[in-house]
N, C-alpha and C positions, 0 to 999 in steps of 0.2 A: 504494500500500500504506500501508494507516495502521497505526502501532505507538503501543501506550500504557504507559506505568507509573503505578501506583497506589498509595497505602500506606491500603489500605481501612480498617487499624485493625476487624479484624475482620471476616470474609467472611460467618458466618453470621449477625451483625449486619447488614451490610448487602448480602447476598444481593437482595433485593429492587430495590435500588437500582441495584449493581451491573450487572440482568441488563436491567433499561429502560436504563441509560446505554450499553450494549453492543449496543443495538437502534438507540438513537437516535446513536447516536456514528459505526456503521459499523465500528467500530475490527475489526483481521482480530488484531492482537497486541497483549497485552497482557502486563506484567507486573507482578505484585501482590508487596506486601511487607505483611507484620504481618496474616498469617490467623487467628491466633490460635485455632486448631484443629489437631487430630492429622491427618494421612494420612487416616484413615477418617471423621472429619465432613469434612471435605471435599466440596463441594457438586458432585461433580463429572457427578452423572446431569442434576443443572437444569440442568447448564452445556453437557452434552452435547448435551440438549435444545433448546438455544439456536445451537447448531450449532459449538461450542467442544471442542478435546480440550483435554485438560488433565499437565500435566506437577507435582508440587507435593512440597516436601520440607517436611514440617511435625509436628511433636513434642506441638504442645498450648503452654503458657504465652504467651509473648509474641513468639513470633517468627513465623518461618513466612515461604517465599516458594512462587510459583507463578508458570505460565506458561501461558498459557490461545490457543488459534491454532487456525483457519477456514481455513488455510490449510496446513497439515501440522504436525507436530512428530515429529523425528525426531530420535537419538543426542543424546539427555537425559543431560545428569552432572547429578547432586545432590550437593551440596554442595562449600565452596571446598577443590579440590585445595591440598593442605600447607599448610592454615588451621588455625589453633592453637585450641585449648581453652577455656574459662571455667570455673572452677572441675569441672575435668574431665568437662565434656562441651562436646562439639564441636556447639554451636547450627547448627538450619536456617537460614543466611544468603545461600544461594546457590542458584542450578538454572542450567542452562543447554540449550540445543537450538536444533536449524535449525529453523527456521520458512519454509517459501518459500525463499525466495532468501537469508534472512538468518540470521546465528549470532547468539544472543542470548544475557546473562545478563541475571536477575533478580536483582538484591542488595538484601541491609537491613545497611546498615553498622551497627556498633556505636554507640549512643549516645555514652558515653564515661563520664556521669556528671558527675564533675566531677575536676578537670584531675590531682589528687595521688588519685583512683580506680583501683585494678588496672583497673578497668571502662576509663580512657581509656588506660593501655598497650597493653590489648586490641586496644582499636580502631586503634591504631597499627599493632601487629603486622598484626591482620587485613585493613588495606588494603594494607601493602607484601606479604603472600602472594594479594592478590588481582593486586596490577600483574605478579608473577611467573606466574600462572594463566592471567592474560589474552595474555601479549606474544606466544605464536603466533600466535593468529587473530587478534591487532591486525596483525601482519604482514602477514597474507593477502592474498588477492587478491581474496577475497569481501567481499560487505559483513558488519561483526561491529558490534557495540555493548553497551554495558553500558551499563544503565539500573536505577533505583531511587532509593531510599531512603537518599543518602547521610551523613546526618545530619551534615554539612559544609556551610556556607555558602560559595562559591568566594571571594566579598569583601566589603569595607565593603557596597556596594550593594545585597546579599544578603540583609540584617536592617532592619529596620524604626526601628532607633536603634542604633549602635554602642557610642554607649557605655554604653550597660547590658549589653554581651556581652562586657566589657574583664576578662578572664583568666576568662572562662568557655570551656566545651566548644562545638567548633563553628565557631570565628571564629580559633581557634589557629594562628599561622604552622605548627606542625608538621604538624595537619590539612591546612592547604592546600599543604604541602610536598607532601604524601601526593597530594593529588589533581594536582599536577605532574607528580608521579612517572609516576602514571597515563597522564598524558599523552605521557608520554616514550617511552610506548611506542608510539607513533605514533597517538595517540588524540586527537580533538578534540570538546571541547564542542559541544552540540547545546543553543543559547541560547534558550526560548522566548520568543514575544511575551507581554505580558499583554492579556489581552480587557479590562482595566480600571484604570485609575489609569497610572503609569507604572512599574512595579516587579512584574514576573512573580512573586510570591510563590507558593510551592507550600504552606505550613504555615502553619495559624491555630491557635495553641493556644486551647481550650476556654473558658478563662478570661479575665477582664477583658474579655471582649466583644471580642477582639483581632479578631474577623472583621470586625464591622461596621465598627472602627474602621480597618481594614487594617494593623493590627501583626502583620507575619506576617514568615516568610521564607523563600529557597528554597534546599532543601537538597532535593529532589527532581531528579535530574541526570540527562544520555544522554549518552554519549563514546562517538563512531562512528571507525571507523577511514576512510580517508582514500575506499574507494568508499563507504562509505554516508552520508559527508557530503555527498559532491557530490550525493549522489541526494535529502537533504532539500529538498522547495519549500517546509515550510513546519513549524511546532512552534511551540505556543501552551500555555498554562495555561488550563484549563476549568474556570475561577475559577464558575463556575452552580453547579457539583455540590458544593460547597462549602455551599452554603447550605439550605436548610430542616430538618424536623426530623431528625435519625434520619443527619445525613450523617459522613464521615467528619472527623479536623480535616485532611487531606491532600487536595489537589483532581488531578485527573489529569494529567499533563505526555503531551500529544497531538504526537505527532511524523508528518508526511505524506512519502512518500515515492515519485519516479520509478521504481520499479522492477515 
């Protein structure tokens, strides 16, 4: 079983791309962050087409997640159970549903902004009500996982120069307190290889050429509970889909799995 997460940066932007990478990739699940459309642009008849149901909790502006599976999707919650607000409204950041044999979320954590931001309280809140959302079916006996768009770097190794990230958003003991936490729920990272260089990067911002140069970093994450990490043979970055015109700056973190 192969599972993906993506941060397309836009689905009806890169619809196209998307629905060839989905062909050529094999991938049975995936899950998307930053669709940047409402519920109803939502590409969801191409994608049916393509032999995908689709699950998607999306508003319009800058957020949006989805969950797209070849393989069932059933008992869908959208959005993060007793996740707090942003200036009074409660952003698509979440979806979650079985797929197959597997309980999945899709998340787009909060950016943060920068560090004295309500934007990065936000974000603090919003991962400690995610590690609370999650800790049953991290318990389970099923395979469960959460995947996405963490906008957290786990460490130094993570960024492509540490010290130009020193008391920025992102690289924060408190962020990475957060993604501990996560883990406490008996959750463990799911480390991909990189197909290139030595540093799995999942994010090349647009600017300065960071792609070519590989100034990137990987803040694109899976925390599988403890059956469905035994059941990974294998998770890489599909650092290809990164490059030419019209791509997203987020490349897809490819996770294989025994089941």
């Amino acid at each position: 079983m192969r599972i993906a997460t993506w941060n397309v940066n836009s689905i009806t932007a890169r619809l196209p791309r998307l629905l060839a990478w989905l062909e050529s990739s094999g991938t049975d699940v995936l899950c998307i962050q930053e669709t940047k459309c409402t519920a109803e642009q939502f590409p969801a008849e191409a994608l049916r087409e393509a032999g995908y149901e689709s699950a998607v909790n999306a508003t319009g502006r800058w957020n949006g997640v989805a969950l797209l599976s070849r393989v069932g999707l059933a008992d869908v919650v959208t959005g993060l159970p007793g996740g707090p607000e942003y200036d009074g409204v409660e952003e698509p950041r979440a979806i979650s549903a079985t797929c197959g044999p597997v309980r999945l979320w899709s998340v787009y954590v909060p950016n943060g902004r920068e560090v004295e931001h309500p934007h990065y309280a936000y974000k603090l809140v919003w991962l400690e009500a995610l590690r609370k959302a999650v800790a049953a079916d991290a318990a389970g006996a099923s395979p469960f996982a959460v995947l996405g768009d963490f906008n957290v770097a786990p460490t130094d190794e993570d960024v492509w120069d540490p010290a130009l990230f020193e008391g920025a958003t992102h690289v924060t003991p408190a962020e990475r307190a957060a993604l501990s936490a996560l883990e406490g729920e008996g959750l463990g990272e799911v480390v991909p290889r990189p197909l290139k260089y030595d540093r799995a990067y999942t994010f090349w911002d647009y600017r300065e050429l960071r792609f070519p140069k590989n100034k990137g970093m990987r803040i694109d994450l899976t925390f599988g509970n403890a059956p469905f990490t035994a059941a990974v043979k294998d998770s890489y970055v599909d650092r290809e889909e990164r490059k030419g015109k019209g791509a997203s700056d987020h490349a897809p973190v490819v996770v294989d799995l025994d089941l």
